[in-house]
C-alpha positions as CSV (number, residue, x, y, z in Angstrom):
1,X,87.5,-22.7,-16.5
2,X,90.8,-21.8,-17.7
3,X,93.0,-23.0,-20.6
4,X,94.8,-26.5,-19.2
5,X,97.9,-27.7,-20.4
6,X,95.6,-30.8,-21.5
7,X,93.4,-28.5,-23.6
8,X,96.4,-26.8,-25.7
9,X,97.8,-30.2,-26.2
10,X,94.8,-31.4,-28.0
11,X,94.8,-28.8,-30.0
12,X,98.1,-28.2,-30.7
13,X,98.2,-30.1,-34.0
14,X,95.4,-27.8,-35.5
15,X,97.3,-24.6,-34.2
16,X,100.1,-25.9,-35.8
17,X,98.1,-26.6,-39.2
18,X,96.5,-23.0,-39.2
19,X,99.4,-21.1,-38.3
20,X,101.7,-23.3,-41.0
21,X,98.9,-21.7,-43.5
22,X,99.5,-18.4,-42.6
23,X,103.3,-17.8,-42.1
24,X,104.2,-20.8,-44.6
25,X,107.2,-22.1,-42.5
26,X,106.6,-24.9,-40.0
27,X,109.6,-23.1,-37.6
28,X,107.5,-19.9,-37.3
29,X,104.4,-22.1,-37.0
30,X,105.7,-23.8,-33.6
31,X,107.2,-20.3,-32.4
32,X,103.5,-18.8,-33.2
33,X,102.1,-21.6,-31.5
34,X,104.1,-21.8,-28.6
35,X,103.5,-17.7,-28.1
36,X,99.7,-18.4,-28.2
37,X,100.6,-21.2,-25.5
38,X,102.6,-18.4,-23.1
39,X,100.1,-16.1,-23.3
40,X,97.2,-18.3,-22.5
41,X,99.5,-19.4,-19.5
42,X,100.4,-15.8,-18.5
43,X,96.7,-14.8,-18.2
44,X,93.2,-15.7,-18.5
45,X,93.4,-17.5,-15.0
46,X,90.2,-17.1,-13.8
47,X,88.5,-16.6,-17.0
48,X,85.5,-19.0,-17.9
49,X,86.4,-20.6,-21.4
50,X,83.6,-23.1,-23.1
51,X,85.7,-23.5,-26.5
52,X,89.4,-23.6,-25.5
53,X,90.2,-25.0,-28.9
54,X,88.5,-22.3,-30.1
55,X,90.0,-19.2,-28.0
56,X,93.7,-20.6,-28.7
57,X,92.8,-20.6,-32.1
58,X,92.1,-16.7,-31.8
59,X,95.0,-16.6,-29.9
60,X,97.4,-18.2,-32.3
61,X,95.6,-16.5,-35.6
62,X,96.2,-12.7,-33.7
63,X,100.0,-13.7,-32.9
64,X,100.5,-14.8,-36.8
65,X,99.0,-12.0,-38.4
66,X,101.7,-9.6,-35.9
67,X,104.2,-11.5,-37.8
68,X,102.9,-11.0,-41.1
69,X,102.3,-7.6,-40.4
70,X,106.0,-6.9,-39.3
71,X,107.2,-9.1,-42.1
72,X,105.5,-6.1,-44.4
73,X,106.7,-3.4,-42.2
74,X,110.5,-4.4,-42.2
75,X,109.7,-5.2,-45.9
76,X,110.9,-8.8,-46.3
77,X,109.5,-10.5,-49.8
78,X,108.5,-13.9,-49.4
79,X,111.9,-15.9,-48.6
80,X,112.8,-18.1,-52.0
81,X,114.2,-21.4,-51.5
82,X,117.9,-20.9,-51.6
83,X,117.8,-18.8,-48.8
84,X,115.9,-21.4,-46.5
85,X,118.0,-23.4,-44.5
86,X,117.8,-27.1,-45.7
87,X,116.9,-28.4,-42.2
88,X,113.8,-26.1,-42.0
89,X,113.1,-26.7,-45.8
90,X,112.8,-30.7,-45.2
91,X,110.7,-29.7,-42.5
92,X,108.4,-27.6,-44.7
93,X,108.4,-30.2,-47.3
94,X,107.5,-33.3,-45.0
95,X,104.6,-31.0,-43.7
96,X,103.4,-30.2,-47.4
97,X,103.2,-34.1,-48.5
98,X,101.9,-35.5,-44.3
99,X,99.1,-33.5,-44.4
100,X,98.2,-33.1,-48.6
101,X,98.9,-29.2,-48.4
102,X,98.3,-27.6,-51.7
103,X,101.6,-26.4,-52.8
104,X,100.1,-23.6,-55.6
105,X,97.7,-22.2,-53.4
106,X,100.8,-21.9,-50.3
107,X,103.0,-19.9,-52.8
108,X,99.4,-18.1,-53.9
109,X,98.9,-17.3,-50.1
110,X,102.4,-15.5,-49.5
111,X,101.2,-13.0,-51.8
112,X,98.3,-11.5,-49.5
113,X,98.1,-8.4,-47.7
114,X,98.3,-9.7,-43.9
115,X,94.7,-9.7,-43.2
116,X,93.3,-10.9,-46.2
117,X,96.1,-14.2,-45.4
118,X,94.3,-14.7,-42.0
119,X,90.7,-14.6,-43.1
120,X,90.9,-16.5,-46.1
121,X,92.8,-19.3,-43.9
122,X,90.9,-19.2,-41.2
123,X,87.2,-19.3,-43.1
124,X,87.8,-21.0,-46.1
125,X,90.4,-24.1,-45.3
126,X,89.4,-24.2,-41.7
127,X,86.0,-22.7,-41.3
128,X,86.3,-20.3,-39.0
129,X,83.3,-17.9,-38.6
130,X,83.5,-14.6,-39.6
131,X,82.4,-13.1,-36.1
132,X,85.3,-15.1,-34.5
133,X,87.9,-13.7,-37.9
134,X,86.6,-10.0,-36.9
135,X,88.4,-10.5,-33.5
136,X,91.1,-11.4,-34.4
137,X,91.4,-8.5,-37.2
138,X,90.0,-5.9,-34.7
139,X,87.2,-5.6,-37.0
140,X,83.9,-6.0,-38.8
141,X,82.3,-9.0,-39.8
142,X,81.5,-7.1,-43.2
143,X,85.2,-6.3,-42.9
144,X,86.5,-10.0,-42.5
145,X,83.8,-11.2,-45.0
146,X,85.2,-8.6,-47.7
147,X,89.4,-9.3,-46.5
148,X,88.3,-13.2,-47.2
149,X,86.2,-12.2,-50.7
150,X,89.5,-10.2,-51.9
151,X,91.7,-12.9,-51.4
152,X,89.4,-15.2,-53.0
153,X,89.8,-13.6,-55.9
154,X,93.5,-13.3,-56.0
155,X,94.1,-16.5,-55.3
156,X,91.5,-18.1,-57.8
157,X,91.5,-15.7,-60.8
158,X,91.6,-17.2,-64.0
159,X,95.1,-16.3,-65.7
160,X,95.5,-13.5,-68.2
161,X,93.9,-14.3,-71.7
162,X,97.0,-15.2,-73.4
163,X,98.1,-17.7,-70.8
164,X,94.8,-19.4,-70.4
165,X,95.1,-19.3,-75.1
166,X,98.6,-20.9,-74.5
167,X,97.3,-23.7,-72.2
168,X,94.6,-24.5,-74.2
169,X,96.6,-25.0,-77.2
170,X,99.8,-27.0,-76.2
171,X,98.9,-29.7,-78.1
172,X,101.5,-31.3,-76.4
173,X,100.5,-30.8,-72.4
174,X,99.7,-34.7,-72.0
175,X,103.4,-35.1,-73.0
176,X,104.5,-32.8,-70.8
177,X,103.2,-34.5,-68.0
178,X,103.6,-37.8,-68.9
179,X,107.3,-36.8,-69.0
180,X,107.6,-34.9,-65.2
181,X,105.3,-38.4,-64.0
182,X,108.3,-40.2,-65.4
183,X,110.8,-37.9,-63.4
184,X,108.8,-38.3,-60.2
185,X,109.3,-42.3,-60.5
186,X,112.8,-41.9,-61.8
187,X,111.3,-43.9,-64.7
188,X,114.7,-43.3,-67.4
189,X,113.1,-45.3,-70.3
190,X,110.0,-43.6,-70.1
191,X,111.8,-40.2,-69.7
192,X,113.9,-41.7,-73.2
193,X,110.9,-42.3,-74.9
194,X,109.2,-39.0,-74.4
195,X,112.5,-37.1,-75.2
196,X,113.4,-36.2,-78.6
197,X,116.9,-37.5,-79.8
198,X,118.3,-34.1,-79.4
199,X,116.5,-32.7,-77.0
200,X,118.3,-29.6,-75.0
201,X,118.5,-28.7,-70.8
202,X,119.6,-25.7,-70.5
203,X,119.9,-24.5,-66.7
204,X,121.3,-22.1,-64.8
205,X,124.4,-23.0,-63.4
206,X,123.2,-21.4,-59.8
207,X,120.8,-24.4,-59.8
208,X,123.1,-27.3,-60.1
209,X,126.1,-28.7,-58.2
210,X,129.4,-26.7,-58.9
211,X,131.0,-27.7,-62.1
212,X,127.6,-29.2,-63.5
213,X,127.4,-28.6,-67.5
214,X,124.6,-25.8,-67.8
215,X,123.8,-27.3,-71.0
216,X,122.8,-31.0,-71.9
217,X,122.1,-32.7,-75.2
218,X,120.7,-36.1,-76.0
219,X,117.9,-37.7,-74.7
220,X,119.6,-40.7,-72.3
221,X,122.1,-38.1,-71.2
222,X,119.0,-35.6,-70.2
223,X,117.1,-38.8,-68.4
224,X,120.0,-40.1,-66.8
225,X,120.7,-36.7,-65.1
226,X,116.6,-35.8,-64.1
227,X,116.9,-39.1,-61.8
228,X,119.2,-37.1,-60.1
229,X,116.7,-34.4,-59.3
230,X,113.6,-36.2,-58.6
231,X,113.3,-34.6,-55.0
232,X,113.3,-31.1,-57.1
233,X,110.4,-32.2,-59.7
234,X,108.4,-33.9,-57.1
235,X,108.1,-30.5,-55.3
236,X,106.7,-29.1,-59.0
237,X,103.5,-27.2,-59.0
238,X,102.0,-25.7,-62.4
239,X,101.0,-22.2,-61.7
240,X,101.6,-19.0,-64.8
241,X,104.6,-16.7,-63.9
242,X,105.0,-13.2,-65.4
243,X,101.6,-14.1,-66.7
244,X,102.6,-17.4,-68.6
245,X,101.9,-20.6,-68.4
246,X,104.9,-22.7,-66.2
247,X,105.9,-25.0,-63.8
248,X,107.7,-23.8,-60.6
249,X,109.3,-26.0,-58.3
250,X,108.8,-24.7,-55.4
251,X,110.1,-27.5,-52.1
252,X,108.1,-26.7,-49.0
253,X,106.1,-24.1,-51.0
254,X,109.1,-21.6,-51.5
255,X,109.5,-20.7,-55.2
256,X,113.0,-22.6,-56.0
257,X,113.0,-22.4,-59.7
258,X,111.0,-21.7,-63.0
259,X,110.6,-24.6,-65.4
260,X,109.9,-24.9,-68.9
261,X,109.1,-27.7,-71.0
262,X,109.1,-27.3,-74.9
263,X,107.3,-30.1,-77.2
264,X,107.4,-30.8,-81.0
265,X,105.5,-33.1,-82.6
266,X,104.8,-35.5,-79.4
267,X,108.1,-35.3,-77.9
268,X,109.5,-33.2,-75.2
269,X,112.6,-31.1,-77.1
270,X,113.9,-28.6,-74.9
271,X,113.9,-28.3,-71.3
272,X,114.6,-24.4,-69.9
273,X,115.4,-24.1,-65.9
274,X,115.9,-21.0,-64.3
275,X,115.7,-19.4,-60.7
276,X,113.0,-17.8,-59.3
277,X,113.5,-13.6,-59.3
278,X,112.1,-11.3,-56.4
279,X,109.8,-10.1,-59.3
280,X,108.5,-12.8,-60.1
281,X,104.7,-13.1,-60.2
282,X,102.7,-16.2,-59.6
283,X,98.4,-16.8,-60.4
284,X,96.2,-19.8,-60.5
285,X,96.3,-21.0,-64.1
């Protein structure tokens, strides 16, 4: 029988899921979704369909990767933050925390070829099988299998030798993270305790409110301005950029800002804040 509205209603919230996966935006995920919906609607009338869940996942996986394929063709980069409306950012956000979406492996994901996005989605976070990946890639299994294998091993590479050196010998990493739980929580005398006297943020002025001192000194004065933030370092992933350890807040999975935290002798002492550039380059740590 053919797809019923009843059908792509129950499985509309896992279209929704996959396709979020792919294109990393929630709007482009309901305008995917709702494309798969028109053209199960337009055609396929008298068709005989056993998995409907299955066929409109096909459907919506084919309609996503001509997206990312025009996105290459037109040569957009992966949109950055700033340049996200802040509507469709809270709504990228609130998808990213409802349903426990990784937010390192989402910026990871942006920087696959199209296909290798699609197959690694579609068999390794929702376990698609590779005959039914093949389809939708007009291709091989061997093909889809290798497209998924490839972007396996982008997205889960160890980091360059000198960044995984560097990780393993911040002595002071548990400090480091003791001080961004503190931040989460808005927690200022914790944040004071773990900041040296005369501890330094230093930030580019593009990131804060107009007329916000770039630079601030003192560690109540630091703590006191972080609660101010917390939305920012709650959206905080740690991933290596430029092939260094770091922490990049990135709300709704777009790449916001680079952070650094400095440490000397079991006290956070400088904190270094800049935006994210086009050339950036992000890998698993």
């Amino acid at each position: 029988m053919p797809i019923t509205v009843e059908d792509f209603e129950a499985a509309r919230p896992q279209l929704l899921s996959v396709a979020h996966r792919m294109l990393g935006s929630v709007h482009d995920a309901q305008d995917a979704v709702q494309t798969a919906w028109l053209r199960a609607a337009a055609g396929h009338r008298a068709e005989r369909i056993d998995n409907p869940a299955g066929w409109l996942t096909t459907v919506t996986a084919r309609v996503c990767l001509d997206e990312l394929r025009a996105r290459r063709r037109r040569g957009e980069a992966p949109l950055l933050a700033d340049a996200i409306p802040a509507e469709q950012l809270s709504a990228d956000e609130a998808v990213l925390r409802t349903e426990n979406v990784s937010r390192a492996l989402l910026v990871l994901l942006a920087q696959l070829t199209p296909p290798q996005r699609v197959a690694f989605v579609l068999h390794d976070l929702f376990a698609v099988p590779f005959d039914q990946i093949a389809q939708v890639l007009d291709g091989t299994v061997p093909s889809a299998k290798k497209h998924a294998s490839r972007a396996r091993r982008r997205l889960h590479s160890p980091a360059p030798v000198e960044a995984r050196r560097q990780a393993r010998q911040a002595p002071d990493r548990e400090i480091v993270e003791a001080f961004l739980a503190a931040a989460r929580t808005g927690d200022t005398r914790e944040m004071i305790r773990l900041l040296a006297p005369d501890s330094v943020r230093d930030a580019d002025a593009a990131l804060l409110p107009p007329g916000a001192r770039t630079v601030v000194t003192g560690a109540t004065a630091i703590a006191t301005e972080t609660v101010r933030f917390a939305d920012r370092i709650r959206a905080i992933c740690r991933l290596t950029v430029d092939g260094a350890p770091a922490h990049l807040i990135a709300p709704g999975g777009h790449p916001l800002a680079v952070l650094h935290i400095g440490t000397d002798r079991g006290q956070v002492t400088r904190i270094t804040l800049r935006p994210v550039r086009p050339t950036d380059v992000f890998a698993a740590v």
